[in-house]
VOPAGU-2260 file (C-alpha; in pm, 1 decimal, decimal comma):
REM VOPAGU-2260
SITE   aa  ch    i         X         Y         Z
SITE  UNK   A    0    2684,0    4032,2   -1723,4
SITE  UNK   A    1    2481,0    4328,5   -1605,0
SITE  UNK   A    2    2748,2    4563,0   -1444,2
SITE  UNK   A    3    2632,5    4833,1   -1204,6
SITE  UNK   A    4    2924,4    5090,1   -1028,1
SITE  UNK   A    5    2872,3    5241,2    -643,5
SITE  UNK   A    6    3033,1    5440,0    -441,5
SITE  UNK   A    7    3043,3    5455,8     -68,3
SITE  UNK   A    8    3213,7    5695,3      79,5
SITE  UNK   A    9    3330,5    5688,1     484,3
SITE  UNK   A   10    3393,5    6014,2     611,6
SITE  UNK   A   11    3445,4    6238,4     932,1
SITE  UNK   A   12    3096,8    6321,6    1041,9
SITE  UNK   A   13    3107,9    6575,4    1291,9
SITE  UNK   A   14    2768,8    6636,7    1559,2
SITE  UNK   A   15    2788,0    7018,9    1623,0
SITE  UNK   A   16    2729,1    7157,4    1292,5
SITE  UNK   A   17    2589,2    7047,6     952,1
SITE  UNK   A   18    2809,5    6824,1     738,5
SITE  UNK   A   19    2606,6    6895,1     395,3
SITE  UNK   A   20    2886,2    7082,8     277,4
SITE  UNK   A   21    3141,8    6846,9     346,6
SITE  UNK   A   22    2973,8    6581,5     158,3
SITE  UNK   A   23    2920,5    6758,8    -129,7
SITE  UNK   A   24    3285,6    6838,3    -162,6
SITE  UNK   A   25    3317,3    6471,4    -100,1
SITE  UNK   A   26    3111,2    6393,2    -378,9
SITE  UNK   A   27    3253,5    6611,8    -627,8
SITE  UNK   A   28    3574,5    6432,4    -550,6
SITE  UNK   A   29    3440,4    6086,2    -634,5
SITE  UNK   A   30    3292,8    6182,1    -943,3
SITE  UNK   A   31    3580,6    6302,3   -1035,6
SITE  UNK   A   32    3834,8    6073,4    -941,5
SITE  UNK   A   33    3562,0    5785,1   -1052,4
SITE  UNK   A   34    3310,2    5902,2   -1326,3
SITE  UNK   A   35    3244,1    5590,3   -1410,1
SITE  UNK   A   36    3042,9    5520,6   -1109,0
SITE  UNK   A   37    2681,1    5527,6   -1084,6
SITE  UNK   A   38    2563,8    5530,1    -724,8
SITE  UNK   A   39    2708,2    5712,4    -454,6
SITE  UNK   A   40    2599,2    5641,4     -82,2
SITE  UNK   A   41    2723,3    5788,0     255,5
SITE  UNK   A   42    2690,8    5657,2     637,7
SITE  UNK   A   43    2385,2    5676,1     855,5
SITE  UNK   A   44    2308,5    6003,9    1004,0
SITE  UNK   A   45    2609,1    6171,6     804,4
SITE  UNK   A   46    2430,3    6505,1     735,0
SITE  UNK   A   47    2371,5    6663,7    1081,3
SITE  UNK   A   48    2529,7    6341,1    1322,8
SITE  UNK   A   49    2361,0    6159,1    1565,2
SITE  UNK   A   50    2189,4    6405,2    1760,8
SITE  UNK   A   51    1800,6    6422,1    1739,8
SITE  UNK   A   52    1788,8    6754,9    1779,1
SITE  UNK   A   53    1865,3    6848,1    1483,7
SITE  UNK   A   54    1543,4    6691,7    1316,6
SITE  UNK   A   55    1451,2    6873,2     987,5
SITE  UNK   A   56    1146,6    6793,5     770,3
SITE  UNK   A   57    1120,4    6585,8     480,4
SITE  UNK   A   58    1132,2    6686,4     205,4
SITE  UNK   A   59    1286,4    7037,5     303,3
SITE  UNK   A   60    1613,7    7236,9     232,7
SITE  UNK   A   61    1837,9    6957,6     348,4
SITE  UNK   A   62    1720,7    6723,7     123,4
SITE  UNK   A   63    1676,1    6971,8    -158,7
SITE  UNK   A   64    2019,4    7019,0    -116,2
SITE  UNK   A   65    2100,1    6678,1    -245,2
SITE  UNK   A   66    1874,1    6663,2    -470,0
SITE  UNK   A   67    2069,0    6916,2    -633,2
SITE  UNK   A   68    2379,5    6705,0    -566,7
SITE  UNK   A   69    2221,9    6413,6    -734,8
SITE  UNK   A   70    2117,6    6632,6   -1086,6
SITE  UNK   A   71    2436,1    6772,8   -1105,1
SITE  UNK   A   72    2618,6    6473,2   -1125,1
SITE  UNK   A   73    2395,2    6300,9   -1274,5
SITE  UNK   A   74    2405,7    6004,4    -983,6
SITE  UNK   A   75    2187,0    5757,3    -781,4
SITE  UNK   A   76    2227,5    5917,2    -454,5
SITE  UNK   A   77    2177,8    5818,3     -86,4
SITE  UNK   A   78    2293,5    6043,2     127,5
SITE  UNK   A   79    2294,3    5834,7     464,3
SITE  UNK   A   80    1999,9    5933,6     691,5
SITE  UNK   A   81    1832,5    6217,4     928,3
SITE  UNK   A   82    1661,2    6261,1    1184,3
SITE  UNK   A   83    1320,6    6350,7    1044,0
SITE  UNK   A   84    1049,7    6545,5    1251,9
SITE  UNK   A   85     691,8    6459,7    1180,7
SITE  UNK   A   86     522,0    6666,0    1429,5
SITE  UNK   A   87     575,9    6548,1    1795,6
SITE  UNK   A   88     750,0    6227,6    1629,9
SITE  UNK   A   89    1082,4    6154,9    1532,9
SITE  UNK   A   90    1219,3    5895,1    1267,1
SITE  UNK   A   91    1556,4    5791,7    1075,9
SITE  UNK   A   92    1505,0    5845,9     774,9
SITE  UNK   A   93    1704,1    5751,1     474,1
SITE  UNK   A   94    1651,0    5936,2     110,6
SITE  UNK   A   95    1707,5    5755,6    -207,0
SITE  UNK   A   96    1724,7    5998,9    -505,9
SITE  UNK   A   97    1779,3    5952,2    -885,3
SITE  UNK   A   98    1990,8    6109,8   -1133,5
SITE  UNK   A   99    1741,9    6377,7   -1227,1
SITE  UNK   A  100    1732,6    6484,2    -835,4
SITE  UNK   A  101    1382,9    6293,9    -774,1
SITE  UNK   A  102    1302,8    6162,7    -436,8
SITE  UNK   A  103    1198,8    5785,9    -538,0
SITE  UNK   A  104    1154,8    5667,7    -209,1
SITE  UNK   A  105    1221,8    5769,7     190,6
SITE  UNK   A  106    1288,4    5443,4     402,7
SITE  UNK   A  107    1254,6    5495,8     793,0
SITE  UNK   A  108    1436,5    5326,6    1047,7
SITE  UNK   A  109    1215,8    4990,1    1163,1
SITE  UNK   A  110    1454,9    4895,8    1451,5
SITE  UNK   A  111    1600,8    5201,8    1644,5
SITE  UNK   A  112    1915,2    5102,3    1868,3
SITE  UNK   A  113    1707,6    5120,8    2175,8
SITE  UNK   A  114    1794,1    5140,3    2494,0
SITE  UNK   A  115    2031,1    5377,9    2333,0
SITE  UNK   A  116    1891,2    5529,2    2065,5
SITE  UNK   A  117    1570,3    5649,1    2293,2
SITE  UNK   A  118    1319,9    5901,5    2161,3
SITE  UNK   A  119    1290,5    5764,1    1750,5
SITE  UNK   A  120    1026,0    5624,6    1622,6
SITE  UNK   A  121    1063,3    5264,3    1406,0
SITE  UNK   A  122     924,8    5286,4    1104,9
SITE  UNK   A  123     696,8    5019,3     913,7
SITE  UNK   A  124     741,3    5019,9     563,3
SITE  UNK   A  125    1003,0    4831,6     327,1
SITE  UNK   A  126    1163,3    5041,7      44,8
SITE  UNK   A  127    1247,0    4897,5    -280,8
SITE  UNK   A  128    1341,5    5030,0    -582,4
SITE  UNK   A  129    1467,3    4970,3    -910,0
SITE  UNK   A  130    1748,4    5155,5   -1110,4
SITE  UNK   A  131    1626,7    5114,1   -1492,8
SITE  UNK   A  132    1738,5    4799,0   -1716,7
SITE  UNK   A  133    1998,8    4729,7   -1418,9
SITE  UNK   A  134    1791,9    4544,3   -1135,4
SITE  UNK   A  135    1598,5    4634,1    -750,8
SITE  UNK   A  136    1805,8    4782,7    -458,3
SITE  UNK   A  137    1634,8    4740,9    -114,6
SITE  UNK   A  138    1758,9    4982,7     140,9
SITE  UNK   A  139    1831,1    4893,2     542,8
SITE  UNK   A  140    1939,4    5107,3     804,1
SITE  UNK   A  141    2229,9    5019,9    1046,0
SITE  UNK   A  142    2026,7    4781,9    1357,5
SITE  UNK   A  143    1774,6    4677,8    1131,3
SITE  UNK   A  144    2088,1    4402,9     994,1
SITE  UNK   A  145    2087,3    4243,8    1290,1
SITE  UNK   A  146    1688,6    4101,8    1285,8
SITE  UNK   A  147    1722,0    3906,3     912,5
SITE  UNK   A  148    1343,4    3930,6     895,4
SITE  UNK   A  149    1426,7    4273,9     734,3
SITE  UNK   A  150    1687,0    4184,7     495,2
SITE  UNK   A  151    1491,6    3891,6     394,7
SITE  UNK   A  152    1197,7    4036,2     347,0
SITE  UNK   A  153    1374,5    4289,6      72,1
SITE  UNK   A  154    1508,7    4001,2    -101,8
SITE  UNK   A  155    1213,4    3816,8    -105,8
SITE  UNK   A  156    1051,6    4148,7    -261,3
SITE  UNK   A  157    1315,7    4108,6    -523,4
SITE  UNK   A  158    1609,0    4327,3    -383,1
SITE  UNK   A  159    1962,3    4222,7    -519,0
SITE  UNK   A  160    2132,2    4480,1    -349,9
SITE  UNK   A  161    2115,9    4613,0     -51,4
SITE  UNK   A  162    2227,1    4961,5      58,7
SITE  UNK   A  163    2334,2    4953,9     438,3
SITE  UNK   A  164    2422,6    5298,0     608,1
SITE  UNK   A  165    2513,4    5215,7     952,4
SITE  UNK   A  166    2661,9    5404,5    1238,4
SITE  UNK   A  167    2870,0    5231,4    1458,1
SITE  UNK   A  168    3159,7    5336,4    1674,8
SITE  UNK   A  169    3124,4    5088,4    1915,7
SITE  UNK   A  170    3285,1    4703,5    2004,5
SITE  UNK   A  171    3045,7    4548,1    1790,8
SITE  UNK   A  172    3146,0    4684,3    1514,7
SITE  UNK   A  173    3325,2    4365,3    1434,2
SITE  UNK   A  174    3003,3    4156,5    1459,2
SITE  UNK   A  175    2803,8    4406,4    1262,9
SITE  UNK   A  176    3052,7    4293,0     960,1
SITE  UNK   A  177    2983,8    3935,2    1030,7
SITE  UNK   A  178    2630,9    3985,4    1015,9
SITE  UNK   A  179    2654,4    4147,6     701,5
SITE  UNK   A  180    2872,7    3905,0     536,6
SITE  UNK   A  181    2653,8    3631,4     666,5
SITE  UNK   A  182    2321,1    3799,8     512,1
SITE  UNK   A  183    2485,3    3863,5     227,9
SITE  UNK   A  184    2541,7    3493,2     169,9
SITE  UNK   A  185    2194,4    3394,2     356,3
SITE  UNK   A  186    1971,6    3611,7      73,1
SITE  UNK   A  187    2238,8    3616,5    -197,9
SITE  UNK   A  188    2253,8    3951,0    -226,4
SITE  UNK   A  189    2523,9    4237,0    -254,7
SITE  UNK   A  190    2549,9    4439,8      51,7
SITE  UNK   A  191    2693,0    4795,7     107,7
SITE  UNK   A  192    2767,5    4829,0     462,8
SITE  UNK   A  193    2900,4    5205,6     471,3
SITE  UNK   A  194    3023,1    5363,0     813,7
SITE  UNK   A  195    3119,5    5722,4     918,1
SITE  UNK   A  196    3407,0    5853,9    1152,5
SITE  UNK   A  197    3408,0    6064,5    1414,6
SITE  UNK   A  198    3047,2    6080,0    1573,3
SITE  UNK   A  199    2930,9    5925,6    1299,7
SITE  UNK   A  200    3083,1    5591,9    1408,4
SITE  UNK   A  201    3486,3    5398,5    1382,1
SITE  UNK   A  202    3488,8    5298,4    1010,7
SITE  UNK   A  203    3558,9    4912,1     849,0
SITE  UNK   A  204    3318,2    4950,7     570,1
SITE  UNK   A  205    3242,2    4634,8     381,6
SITE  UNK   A  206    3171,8    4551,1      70,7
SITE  UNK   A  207    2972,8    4197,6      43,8
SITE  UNK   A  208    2890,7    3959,6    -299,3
SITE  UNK   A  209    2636,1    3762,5    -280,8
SITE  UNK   A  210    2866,3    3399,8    -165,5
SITE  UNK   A  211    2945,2    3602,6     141,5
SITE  UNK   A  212    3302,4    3697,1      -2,7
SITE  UNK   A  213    3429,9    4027,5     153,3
SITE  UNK   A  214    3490,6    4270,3    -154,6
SITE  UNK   A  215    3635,8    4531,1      -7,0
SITE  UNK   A  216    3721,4    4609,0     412,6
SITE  UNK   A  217    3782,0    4980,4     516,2
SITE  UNK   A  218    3999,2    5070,1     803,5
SITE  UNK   A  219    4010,4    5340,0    1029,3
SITE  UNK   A  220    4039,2    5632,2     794,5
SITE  UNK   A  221    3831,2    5895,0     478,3
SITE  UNK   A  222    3790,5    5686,8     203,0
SITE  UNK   A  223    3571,4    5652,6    -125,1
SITE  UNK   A  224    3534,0    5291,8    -187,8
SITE  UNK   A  225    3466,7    5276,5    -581,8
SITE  UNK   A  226    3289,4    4917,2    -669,6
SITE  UNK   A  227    3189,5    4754,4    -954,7
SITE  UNK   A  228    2897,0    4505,7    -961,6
SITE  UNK   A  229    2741,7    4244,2   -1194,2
SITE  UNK   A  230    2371,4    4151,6   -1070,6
SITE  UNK   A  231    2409,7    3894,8   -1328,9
SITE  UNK   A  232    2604,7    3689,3   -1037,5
SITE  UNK   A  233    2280,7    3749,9    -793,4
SITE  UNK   A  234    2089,1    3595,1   -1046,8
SITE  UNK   A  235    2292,1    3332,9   -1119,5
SITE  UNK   A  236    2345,9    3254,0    -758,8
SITE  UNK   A  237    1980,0    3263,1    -719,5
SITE  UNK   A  238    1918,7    3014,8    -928,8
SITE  UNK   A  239    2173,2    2750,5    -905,8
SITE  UNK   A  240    2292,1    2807,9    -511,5
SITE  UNK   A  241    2607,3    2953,3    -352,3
SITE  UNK   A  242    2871,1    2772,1    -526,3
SITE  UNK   A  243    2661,4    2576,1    -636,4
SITE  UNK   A  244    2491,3    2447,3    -313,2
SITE  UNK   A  245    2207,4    2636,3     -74,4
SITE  UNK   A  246    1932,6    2749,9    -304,7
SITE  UNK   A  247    1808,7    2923,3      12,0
SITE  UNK   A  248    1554,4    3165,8    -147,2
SITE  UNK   A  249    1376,3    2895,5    -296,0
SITE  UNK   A  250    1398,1    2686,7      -0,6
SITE  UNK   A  251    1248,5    2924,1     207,2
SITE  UNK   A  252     951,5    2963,2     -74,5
SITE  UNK   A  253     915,4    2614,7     -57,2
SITE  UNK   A  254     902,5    2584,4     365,8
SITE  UNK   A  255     672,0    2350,7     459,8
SITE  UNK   A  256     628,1    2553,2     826,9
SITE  UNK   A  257     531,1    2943,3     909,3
SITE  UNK   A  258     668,9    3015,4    1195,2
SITE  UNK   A  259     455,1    3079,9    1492,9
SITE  UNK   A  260     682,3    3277,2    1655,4
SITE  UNK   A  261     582,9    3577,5    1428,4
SITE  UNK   A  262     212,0    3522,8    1578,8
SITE  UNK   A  263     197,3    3723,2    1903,3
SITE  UNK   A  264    -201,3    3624,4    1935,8
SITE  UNK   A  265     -53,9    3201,5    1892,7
SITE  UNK   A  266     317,6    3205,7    2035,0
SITE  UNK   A  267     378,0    3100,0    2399,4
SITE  UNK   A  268     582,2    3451,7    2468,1
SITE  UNK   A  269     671,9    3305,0    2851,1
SITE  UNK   A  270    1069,2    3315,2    2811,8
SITE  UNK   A  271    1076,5    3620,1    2626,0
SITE  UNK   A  272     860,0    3789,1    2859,3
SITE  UNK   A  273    1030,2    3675,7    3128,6
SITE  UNK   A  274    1355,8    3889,5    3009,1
SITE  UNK   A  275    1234,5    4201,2    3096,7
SITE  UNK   A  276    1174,9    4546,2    2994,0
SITE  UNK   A  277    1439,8    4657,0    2732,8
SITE  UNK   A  278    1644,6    4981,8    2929,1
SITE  UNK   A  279    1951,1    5086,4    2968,4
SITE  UNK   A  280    2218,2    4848,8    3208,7
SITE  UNK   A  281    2257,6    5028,7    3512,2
SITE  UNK   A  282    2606,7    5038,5    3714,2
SITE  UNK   A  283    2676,1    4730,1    3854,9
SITE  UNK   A  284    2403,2    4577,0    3766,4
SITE  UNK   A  285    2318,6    4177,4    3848,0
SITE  UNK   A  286    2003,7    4152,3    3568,7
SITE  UNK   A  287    2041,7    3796,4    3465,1
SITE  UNK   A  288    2227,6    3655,4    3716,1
SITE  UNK   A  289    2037,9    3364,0    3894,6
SITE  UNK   A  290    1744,2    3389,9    3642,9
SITE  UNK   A  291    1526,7    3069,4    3632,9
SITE  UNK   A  292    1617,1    2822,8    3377,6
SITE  UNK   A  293    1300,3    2866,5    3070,0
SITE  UNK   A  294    1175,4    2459,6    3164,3
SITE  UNK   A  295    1119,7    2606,2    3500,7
SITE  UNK   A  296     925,4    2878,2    3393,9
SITE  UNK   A  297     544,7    2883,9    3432,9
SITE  UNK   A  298     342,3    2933,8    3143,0
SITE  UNK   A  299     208,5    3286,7    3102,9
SITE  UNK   A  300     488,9    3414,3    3313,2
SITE  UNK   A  301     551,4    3801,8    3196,5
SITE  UNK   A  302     756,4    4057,2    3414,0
SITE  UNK   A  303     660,4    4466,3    3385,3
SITE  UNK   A  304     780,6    4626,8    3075,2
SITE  UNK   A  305     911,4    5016,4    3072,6
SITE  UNK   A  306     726,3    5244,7    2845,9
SITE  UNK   A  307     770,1    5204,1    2498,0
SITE  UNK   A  308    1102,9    5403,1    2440,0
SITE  UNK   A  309     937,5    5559,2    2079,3
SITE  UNK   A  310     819,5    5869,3    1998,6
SITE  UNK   A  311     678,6    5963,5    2386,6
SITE  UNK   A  312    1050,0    5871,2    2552,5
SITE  UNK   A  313    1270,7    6174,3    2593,6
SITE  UNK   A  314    1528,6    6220,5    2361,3
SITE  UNK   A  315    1818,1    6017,0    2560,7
SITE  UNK   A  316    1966,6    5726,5    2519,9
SITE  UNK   A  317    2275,4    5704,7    2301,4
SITE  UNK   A  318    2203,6    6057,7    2118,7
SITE  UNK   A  319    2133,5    6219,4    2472,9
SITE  UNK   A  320    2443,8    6063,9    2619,7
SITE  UNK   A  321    2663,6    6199,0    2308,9
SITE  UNK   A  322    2540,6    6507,5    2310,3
SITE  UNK   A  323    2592,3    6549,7    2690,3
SITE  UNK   A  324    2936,4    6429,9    2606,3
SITE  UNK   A  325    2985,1    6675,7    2356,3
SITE  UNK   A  326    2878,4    7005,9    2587,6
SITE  UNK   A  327    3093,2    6813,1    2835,6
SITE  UNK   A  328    3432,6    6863,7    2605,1
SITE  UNK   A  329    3358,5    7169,7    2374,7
SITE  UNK   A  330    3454,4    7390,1    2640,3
């Protein structure tokens, strides 16, 4: 057995002012109603909310600030994401820090909600990392789920956990834990998929073993959601299949095809060109209706994209329309 104890905790993330404080007085309360735990992780964007505008370096007093956090209680610590500014350039940027209050690793953002989430850079880089004589935690950010390239690319690199700050407040939400239930069986791998409230999104944390059995399901309300782990199951799993069935890691090693539709210079893109530009629905809209069938599509066939909505797009989409909501009710 090779036990391991996190924490996630799904609070009230507000988008006007800093929530720092708040989670610091949210971790002092974990620790001390749990001390036996040895992780602690919060929701996507919990620190400032989801508006891009307040982008703050990295590293910087924000994250210094956790740091601190981390040393004090003497906890793995991953204190959702923010918005980090990189000149002209905006990513979402998560921060995994150790018990000593060392930075071990920054993982951006590689698929930004766009349409919505307009203006942010996607980042490029995996980020593993291992906790000492315990095992290797891969960290994902919210979207990123929903393409399994990413979470099967951290398992492949060895991940047995994987640390999921989302934010969601939307009517997905309900799909989102499907997806991570069903990852969590695909790669055999524990997942912590950790919402806010408020702006920072509508709640129903999960908790995910590695057979795709729900742990633990938040509802609607603050919560720290103490778990205990044995990576000793991943292993197992790993090894012999999920119950004893789908060795899938191993069948994927073994594949006796690469996929060409990774290959952008070999792949016929002609139906997925043919979609469109990715933007923003517009008000009764008809995109879609009537569209060819893809056998009657000629090869080649490619439609005008929009600019790329990255680091050149204004700062709209989902963050611009919240924070236009926002002015809209503060009075």
């Amino acid at each position: 057995m090779q036990p391991f104890a996190i924490a996630g905790i799904q609070m009230y993330v507000g988008a006007h002012e800093e929530n720092i404080t708040a989670m610091g007085h949210r971790l002092d309360l974990a620790v001390a109603r749990f001390p036996w735990v040895q992780m602690v992780m919060f929701s996507e964007l919990a620190p400032y909310g989801p508006l891009p505008h307040h982008a703050t370096d990295l590293p910087g007093a924000a994250e210094e600030a956790f740091q601190e956090m981390a040393r004090k209680h003497g906890v793995w610590l991953l204190p959702g994401s923010m918005f980090e500014k990189v000149g002209d350039t905006i990513y979402n940027t998560a921060s995994v820090i150790n018990p000593h209050g060392e930075v071990v690793g920054r993982y951006r953002k590689m698929f930004p909600f766009r349409p919505y989430e307009a203006g942010i850079e996607a980042g490029t880089e995996f980020l593993t990392f291992d906790v000492p004589e315990v095992g290797r935690f891969g960290v994902s950010i919210c979207y990123d789920i929903w393409f399994p390239e990413t979470t099967r690319t951290l398992s492949a690199m060895g991940a047995e956990v994987i640390l999921h700050p989302v934010l969601t407040g939307t009517i997905d939400r309900e799909i989102e834990t499907v997806i991570a239930r069903s990852s969590a069986a695909m790669f055999q791998s524990y997942i912590f998929d950790i919402n806010g409230l408020g702006a920072g999104g509508c709640g129903r944390s999960c908790v995910v073993d590695p057979s795709g059995t729900v742990l633990y399901q938040a509802a609607g309300q603050e919560e720290i959601i103490p778990i205990e782990i044995d990576l000793a199951q991943v292993r197992r799993q790993r090894e012999t299949g999920l119950k004893g069935l789908g060795q899938t890691l191993k069948s994927f090693r073994d594949r006796d095809v690469d996929f060409a539709v990774y290959d952008r210079q070999r792949f016929d893109g002609t139906y997925l060109n043919h979609l469109g530009a990715l933007e923003m629905p517009a008000r009764g809209s008809r995109a879609g209706l009537g569209a060819p069938r893809p056998g009657t599509l000629e090869p080649g066939y490619s439609t005008p994209l929009a600019e790329p909505a990255g680091a050149g797009a204004p700062h709209g989409g989902l963050s611009g329309w919240i924070g236009q909501r926002l002015r809209n009710t503060s009075g």
